[in-house]
N, C-alpha and C positions, 0 to 999 in steps of 0.2 A: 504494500500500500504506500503509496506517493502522491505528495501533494506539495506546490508551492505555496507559500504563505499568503500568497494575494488573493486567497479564497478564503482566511480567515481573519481577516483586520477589518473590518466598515467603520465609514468616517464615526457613526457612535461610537463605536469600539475605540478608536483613536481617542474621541471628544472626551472621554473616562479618564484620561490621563490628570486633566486641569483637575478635579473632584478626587480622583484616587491619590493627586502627587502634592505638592505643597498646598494648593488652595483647602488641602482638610484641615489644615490647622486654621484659617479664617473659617471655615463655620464650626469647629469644634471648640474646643476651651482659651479659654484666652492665654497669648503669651503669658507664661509663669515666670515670676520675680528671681534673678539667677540670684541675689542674694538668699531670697528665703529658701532656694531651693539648698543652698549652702546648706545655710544652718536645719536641715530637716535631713541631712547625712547623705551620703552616698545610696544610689540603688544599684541592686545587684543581682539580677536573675539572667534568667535564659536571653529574656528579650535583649539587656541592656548586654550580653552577652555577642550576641549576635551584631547588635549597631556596632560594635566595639568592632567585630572582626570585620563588619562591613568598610567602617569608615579607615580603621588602621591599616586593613588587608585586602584583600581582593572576595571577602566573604568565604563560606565553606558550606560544610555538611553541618547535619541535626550531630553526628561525633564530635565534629571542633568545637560545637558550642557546648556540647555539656562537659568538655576537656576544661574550656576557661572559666567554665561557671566552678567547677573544682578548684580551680586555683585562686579563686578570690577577683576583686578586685585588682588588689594592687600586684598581685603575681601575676594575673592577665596581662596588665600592660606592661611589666617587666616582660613578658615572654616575648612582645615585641620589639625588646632596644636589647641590640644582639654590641658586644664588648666593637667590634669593626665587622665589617665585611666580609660575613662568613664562606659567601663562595668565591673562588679565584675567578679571576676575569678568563676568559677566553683569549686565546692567544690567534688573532684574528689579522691582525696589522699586515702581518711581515716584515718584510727587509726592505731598508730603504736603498733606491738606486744605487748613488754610492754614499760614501761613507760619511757623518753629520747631518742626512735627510736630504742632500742637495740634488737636484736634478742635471742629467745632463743638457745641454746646449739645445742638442736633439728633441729632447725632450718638451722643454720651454720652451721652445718655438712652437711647437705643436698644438702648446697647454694655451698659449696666447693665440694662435691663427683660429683652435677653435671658440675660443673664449670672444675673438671677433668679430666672427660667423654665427651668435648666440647660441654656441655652442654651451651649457654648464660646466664642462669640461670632466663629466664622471665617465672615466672607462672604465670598462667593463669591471676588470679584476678588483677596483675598488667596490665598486657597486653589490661584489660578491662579498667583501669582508664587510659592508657595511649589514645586508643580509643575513649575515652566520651571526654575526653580531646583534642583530632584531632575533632572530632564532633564540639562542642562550637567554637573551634577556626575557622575553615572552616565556622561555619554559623556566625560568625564575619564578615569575610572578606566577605561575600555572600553579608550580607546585610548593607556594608558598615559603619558599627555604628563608628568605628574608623581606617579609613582606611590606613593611612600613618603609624600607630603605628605599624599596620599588617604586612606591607610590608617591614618597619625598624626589626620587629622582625626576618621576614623569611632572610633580609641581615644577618642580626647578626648572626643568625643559622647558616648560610653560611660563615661566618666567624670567630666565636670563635666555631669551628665546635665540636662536640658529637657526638656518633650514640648511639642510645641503644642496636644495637649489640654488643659492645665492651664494654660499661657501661653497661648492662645487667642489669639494676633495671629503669623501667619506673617513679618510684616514682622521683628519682633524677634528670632525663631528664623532666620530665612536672617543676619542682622545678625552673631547669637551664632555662627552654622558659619562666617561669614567671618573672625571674630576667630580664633575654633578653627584656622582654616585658614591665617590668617596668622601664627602664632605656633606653629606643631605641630612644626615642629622648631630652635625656639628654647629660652631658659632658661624653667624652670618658675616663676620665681617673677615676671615680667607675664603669664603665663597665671594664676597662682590671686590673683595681682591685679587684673587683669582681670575675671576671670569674678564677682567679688565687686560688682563694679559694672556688669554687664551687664545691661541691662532686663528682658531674659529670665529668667535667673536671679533677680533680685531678686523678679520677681512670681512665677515656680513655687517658690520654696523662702519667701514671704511676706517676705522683709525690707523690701519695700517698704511694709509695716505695722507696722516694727521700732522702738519709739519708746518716748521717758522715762519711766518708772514703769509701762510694760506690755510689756516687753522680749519679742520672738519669739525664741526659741530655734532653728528651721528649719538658717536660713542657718549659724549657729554649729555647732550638730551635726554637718552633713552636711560641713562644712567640715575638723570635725575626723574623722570616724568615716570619711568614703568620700573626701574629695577630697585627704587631707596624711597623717594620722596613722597611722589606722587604730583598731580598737576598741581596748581592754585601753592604749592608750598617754592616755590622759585622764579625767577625772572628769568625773561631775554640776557638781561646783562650779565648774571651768574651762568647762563649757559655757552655764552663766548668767554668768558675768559676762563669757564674751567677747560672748556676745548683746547685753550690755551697752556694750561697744564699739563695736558694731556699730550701734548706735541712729541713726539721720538718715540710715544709707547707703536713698538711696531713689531716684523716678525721676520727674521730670517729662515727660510726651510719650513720646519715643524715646531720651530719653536718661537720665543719670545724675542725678542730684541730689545735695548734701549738705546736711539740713536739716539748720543750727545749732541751731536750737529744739527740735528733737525729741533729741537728742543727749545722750546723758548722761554727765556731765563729772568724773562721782563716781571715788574710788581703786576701783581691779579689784586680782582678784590672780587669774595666769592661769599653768597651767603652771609653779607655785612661782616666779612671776616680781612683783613687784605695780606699781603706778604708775596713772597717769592716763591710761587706754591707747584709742586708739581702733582702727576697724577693721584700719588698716595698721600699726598697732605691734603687734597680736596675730598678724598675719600674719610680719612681722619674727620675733617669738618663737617660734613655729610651726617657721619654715625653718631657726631654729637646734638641733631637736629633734634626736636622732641619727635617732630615730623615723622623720621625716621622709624622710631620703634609704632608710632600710631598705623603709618600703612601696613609694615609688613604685620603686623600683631591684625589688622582687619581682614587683610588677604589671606591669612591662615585660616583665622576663625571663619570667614566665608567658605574655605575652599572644603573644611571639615565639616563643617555642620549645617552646611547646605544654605542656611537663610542669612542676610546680613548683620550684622550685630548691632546692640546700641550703642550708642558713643558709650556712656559708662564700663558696658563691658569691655570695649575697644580701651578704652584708656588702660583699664583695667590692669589686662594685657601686656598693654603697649609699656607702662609702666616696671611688671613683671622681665619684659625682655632686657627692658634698661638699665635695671637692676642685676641681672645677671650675666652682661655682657653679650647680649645677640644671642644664647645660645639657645636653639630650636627646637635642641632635643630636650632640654630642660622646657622650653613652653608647654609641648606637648604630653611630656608625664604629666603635666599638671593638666592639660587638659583634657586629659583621658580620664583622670579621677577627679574630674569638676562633677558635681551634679548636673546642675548647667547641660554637662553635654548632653545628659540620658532625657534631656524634657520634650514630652511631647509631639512640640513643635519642630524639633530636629529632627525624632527616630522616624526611621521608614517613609523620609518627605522629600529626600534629595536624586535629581536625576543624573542617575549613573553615564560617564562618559563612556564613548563607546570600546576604548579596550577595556573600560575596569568592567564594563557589561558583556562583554564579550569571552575576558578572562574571569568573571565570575559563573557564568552558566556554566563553560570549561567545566570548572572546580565542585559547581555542584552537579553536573551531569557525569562528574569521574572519567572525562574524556581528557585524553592528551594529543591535543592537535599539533600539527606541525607549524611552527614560531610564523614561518609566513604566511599561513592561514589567517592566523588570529591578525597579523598586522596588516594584511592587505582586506579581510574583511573591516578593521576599523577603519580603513582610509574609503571603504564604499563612506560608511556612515559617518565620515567628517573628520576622522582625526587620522593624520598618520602619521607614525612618529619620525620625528628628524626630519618633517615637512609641513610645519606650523603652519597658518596662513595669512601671517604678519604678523611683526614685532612685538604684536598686543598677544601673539599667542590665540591658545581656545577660548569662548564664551564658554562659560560653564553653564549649569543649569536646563532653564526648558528653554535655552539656544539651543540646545543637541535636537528636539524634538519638533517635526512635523510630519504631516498628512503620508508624504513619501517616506523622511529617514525611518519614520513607528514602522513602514512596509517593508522596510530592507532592516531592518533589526531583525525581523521575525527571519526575514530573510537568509540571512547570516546564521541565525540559530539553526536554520534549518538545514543551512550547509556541515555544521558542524554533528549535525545528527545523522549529515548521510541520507536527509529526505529531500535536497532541491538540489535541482541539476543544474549549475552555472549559468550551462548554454541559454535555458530560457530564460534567465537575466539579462542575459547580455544582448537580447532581440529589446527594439525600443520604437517605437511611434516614427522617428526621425531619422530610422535607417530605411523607412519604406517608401524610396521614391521610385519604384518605377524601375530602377536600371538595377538587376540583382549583382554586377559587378562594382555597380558605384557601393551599392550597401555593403557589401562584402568588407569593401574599402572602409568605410565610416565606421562598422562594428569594428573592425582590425586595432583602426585607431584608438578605441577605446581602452586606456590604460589608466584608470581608476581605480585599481581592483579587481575588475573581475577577469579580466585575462591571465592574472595568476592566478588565482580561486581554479580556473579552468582548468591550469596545464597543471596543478594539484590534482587534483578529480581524474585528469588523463593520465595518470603517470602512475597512479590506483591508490591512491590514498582511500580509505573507510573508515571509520571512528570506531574504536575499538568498547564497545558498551554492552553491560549486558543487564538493561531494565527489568528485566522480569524478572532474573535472579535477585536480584539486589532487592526489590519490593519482594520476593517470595520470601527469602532473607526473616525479613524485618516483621513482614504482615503473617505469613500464614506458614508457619514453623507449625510441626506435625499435622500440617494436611489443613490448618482452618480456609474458612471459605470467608475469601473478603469482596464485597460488596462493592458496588460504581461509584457510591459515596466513600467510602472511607477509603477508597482506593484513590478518588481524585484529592482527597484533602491530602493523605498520606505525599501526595506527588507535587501539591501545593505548597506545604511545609517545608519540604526538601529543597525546590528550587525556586520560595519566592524569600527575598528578605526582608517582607513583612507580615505580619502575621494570616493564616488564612482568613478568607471571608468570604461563607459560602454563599453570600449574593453573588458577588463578585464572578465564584469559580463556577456558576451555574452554568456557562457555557462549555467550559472542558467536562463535565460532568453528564450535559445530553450528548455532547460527542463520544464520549466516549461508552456511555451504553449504548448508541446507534450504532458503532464500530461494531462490537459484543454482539448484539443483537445480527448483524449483518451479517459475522462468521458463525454464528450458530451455535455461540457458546453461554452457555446457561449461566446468569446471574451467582456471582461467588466462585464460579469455576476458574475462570481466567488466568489467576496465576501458577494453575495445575497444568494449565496445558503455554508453559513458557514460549517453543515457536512459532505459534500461533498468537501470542500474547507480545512478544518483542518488538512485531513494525507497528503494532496498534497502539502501546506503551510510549515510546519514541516519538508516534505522532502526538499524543496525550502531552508530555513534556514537549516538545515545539510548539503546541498551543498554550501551554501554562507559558510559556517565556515568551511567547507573543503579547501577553495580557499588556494593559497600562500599569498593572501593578508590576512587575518585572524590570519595569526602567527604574524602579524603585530602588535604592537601598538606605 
């Protein structure tokens, strides 16, 4: 039994999402006082269990959750902040040309003739370590080996943003995610040190062209406006003459450079501050801003808890960071064991981006796809990593979600289940003119996605699952008979990360006794007769993770 998902979303079905996802907290209880919730102590069960692994981690099974409900509160979030970086990087890179990263003559002529011809300049063999390298990282996050680091990496990503369209060398960009990933829950201030002299960054924001009496502005702006300040906290004037600053930070090869020559040594005044300042004395001045700790302290608590914060809480925070010296990881124990976080209005309201929704069905369907599955189905549905789509990074939230992306969610799930076949994805409205060589041409072109999805699927990838067992498992040990209801809630529970709610699931629930019903299998029997019960199952979960409750976590 096969079906693509465009036969079980309608625009109601979609419309559920506004009602199912953040808008229940405006008709349900009013935002709760983070103070009082303070003082009324910490909550601790299955549910506040589950937000935890949702929002830390890439979520799990009904086993991970009663694992951390075991361990308490404060051992839960201990199990997340792992001593450094417990898996080794992939050894991805190679050898560079020759010897200090430099290229030959041959080479750079090449790199610039195509760079002229709006060429990106990615050949191939890069293009394949950047690939092995999405691999490794996706089957990290798959199998949770260190999951908060993951999820501070792809923030980071999202926020000292790169594309390797614009940097055009993947070596530079897996380089910049290693740095990201080795400092993502460390102090922020060797992250925005760092990143200010990372190859990458130097070449996508141009400072690597930053130099005396023709000053780039790029690095300086985005420095202050997206990556420290925020807007309305800076002026025009403070952004030319920290550019000014900023003059010689550049790159030889693969690495960093500081051209003295290019450097410009004149008095600045920055930040009502003045002096003879270079890059890291603005960056100094910068972290002393109040400014400073207010943004990044709002953009975490946004990006964790789904809704924006009050100013109070924000100060809060922001205050907490300043006091501790920027350190992130320190915010976050604390805000893992805030009340605050487990309220209401946060749990089960925030809409999952499309790898964390993608590597969470993974996780709770016990599937292990291959790394570019997962990352070429996130780039159908809008995100794909190490391919931002500007400086600002993703919109979080119901940016991810409309009419189309809710179609190809289900979509994607369904590939990952082994129940949709690529190809009729990749047929569209706008390839059907008329001439079946010109469309040939136009679907060929289409390289969003699904033309890997494809030569995946060709090459015989299958999802290794086995539904029936795993519910016969669980439900019906020594032979019980379980029923269309507690067999849909049971599958509910597994793969939604918010609670069931059998309004809700009423529609997996007539599907799947019309399924039952269709093969000719008696009410209660179903998980007795397992290959008969596997594609009928399979379809059951591709419809629970199509729901608007499923973008949920």
């Amino acid at each position: 039994m096969h079906f693509t998902a465009r036969t079980l979303l309608t625009p109601l079905t979609v419309g559920l999402l506004c009602v199912a996802g953040p808008a229940r907290a405006a008709t349900g209880p009013v935002a709760a006082d983070p103070v009082a919730l303070a003082e009324a102590g910490p909550r601790w069960d299955a549910r506040a269990a589950e937000h935890l692994l949702n929002r830390a981690g890439f979520g799990g099974s009904q086993a991970d959750v009663d694992k951390l409900v075991k361990l308490g509160l404060a051992g839960a979030v201990d199990s997340f902040f792992h001593a450094s970086a417990a898996v080794p990087m992939p050894d991805v890179l190679g050898e560079a040309t020759l010897h200090g990263g430099l290229d030959t003559p041959e080479e750079r002529l090449q790199m610039v003739t195509e760079r002229r011809e709006g060429n990106t300049g990615l050949q191939p063999e890069l293009i394949v370590s950047l690939n092995r390298y999405c691999d490794w990282w996706v089957e990290r996050m798959v199998k949770s080996e260190d999951p908060l680091r993951d999820r501070m990496t792809i923030f980071w990503h999202g926020h000292f943003v790169s594309s390797v369209k614009d940097v055009g060398n993947a070596h530079d960009m897996i380089r910049q995610n290693q740095f990201l990933r080795a400092n993502a829950l460390g102090r922020f201030e060797p992250l925005v040190r760092g990143i200010g002299r990372d190859p990458a960054m130097l070449r996508y924001l141009n400072n690597d062209t930053n130099v005396k009496g023709h000053p780039n502005e790029n690095w300086a702006r985005e420095l202050m406006e997206l990556f420290s300040l925020g807007d309305g906290n800076y002026t025009e004037s403070d952004i030319k003459e920290a550019a000014r600053a900023f003059t010689g930070w550049s790159r030889d090869g693969f690495d960093f450079e500081y051209k003295r020559l290019d450097h410009d040594f004149g008095d600045k005044r920055v930040l009502s501050v003045n002096g003879n300042f270079d890059g890291d004395a603005i960056i100094d001045i910068i972290l002393t801003q109040p400014a400073c700790g207010h943004f990044m302290a709002q953009k975490l608590l946004a990006y964790f808890e789904g809704v924006q914060p009050t100013e109070a809480r924000t100060e809060d925070y922001a205050e907490f960071l300043r006091k501790n010296q920027y350190d992130i990881g320190k915010l976050l124990r604390r805000l893992f064991q805030d009340p605050a976080f487990y309220r209401d209005e946060v749990v089960g309201t925030r809409v999952a981006a499309p790898v964390e929704y993608l590597v969470g069905a993974a996780r709770r369907l016990h599937i292990d796809p291959p790394g570019q599955m997962v990352l070429n189905a996130g780039d159908v549905l809008g995100q794909r990593l190490f391919w931002p789509p500007s400086v600002k990074g993703w919109e979080e939230g119901l940016a991810w979600i409309t009419t189309s992306s809710m179609m190809q969610r289900s979509n994607m799930v369904g590939v990952l289940l082994g129940l949709v076949d690529v190809r009729a994805l990749m047929h569209d409205e706008e390839f059907s003119t008329g001439d079946p060589m010109a469309a040939k041409a136009k679907t060929a072109s289409r390289t969003n996605g699904f033309n890997h999805l494809y030569h995946i699927q060709q090459m015989g990838w299958t999802p290794s699952v086995a539904l029936a067992e795993r519910a016969r498992s669980a439900l019906a040990a020594g032979g019980k008979q379980v029923g269309d209801e507690a067999l849909t809630r049971w599958f509910a529970d597994e793969l939604l990360a918010i609670p069931y709610q059998p309004e809700t699931t009423r529609e997996p629930y007539e599907w799947l006794k019309a399924q039952r019903t269709q093969a000719g299998i008696a009410e209660g029997e179903l998980l007795q007769q397992p290959a008969a019960a596997e594609p009928i199952l399979r379809g059951l979960a591709h419809l629970i993770l199509s729901l608007p409750e499923a973008q949920l976590n």
